[in-house]
C-alpha positions as CSV (number, residue, x, y, z in Angstrom):
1,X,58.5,103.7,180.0
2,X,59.7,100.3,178.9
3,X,62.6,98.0,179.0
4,X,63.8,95.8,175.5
5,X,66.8,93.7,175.4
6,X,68.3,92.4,172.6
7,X,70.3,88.6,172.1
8,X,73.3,90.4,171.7
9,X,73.2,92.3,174.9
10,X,72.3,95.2,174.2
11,X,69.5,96.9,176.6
12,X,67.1,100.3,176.3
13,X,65.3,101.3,179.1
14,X,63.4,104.8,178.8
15,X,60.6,106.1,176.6
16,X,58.7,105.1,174.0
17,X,56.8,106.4,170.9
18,X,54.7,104.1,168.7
19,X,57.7,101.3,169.2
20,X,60.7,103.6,168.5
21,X,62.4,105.1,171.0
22,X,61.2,108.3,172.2
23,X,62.3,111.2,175.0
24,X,64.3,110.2,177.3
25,X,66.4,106.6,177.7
26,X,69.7,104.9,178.6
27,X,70.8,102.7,176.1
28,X,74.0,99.9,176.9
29,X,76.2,98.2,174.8
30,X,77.4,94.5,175.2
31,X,81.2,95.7,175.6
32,X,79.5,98.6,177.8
33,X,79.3,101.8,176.2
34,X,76.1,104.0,177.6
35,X,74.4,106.7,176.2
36,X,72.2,108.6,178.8
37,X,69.8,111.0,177.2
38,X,67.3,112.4,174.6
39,X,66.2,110.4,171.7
40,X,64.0,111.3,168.7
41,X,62.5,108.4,166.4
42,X,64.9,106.0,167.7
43,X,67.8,108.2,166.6
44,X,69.8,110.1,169.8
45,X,68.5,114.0,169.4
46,X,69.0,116.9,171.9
47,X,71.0,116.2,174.6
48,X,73.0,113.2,175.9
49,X,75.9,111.6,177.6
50,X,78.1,108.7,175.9
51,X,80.2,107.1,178.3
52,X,83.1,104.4,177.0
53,X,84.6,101.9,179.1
54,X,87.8,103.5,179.1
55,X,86.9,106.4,181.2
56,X,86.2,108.9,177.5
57,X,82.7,111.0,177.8
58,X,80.7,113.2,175.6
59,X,78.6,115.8,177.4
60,X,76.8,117.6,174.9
61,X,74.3,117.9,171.8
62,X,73.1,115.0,169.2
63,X,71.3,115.3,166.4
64,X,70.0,112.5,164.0
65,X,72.1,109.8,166.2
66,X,75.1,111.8,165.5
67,X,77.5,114.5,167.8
68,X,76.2,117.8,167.1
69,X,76.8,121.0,168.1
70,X,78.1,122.2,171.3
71,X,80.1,119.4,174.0
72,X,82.3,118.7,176.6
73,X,84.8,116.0,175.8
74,X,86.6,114.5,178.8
75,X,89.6,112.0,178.2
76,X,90.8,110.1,181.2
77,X,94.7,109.4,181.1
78,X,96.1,106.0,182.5
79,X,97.9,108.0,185.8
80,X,94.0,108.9,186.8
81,X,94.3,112.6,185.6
82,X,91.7,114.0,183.2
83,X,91.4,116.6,180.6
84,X,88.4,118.0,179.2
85,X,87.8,120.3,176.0
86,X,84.4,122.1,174.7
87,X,83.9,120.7,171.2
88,X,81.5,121.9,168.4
89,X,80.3,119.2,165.7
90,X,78.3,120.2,162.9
């Protein structure tokens, strides 16, 4: 387990593999976007959750540091009301 920070604000905090990140992390954004999951040779792999700051989140599969395979999508409306839909990428 480790923490690194970068200038720009951008933070990791989670596991680590021969200085790559490795298994399980959370990883924030300077305009705060989080990702909260699996990672494989620095790249997000298995599963994860990508939260934006405007409510949006991803529930669901990554492989190679990209949205793969089976997901929930939620989408938050500006009243407070939410919609989700099961997604498949790849």
């Amino acid at each position: 387990m480790g923490v690194h920070e970068w200038k720009d604000g951008r933070s990791y905090s989670g596991q680590w593999l021969d200085g790559q990140m490795h298994g399980m992390g959370s990883y924030e954004w300077s305009d705060k976007k989080i990702y909260n999951g699996q990672y494989v040779n620095d790249k997000k792999s298995g599963f994860g959750i990508y939260k934006w700051p405007d409510g949006r989140v991803y529930k669901g599969q990554w492989y190679n540091g990209k949205q793969h395979g089976l997901a929930e999508y939620t989408i938050n409306s500006e009243s407070g009301d939410s919609s989700s839909l099961r997604v498949r990428y790849g």
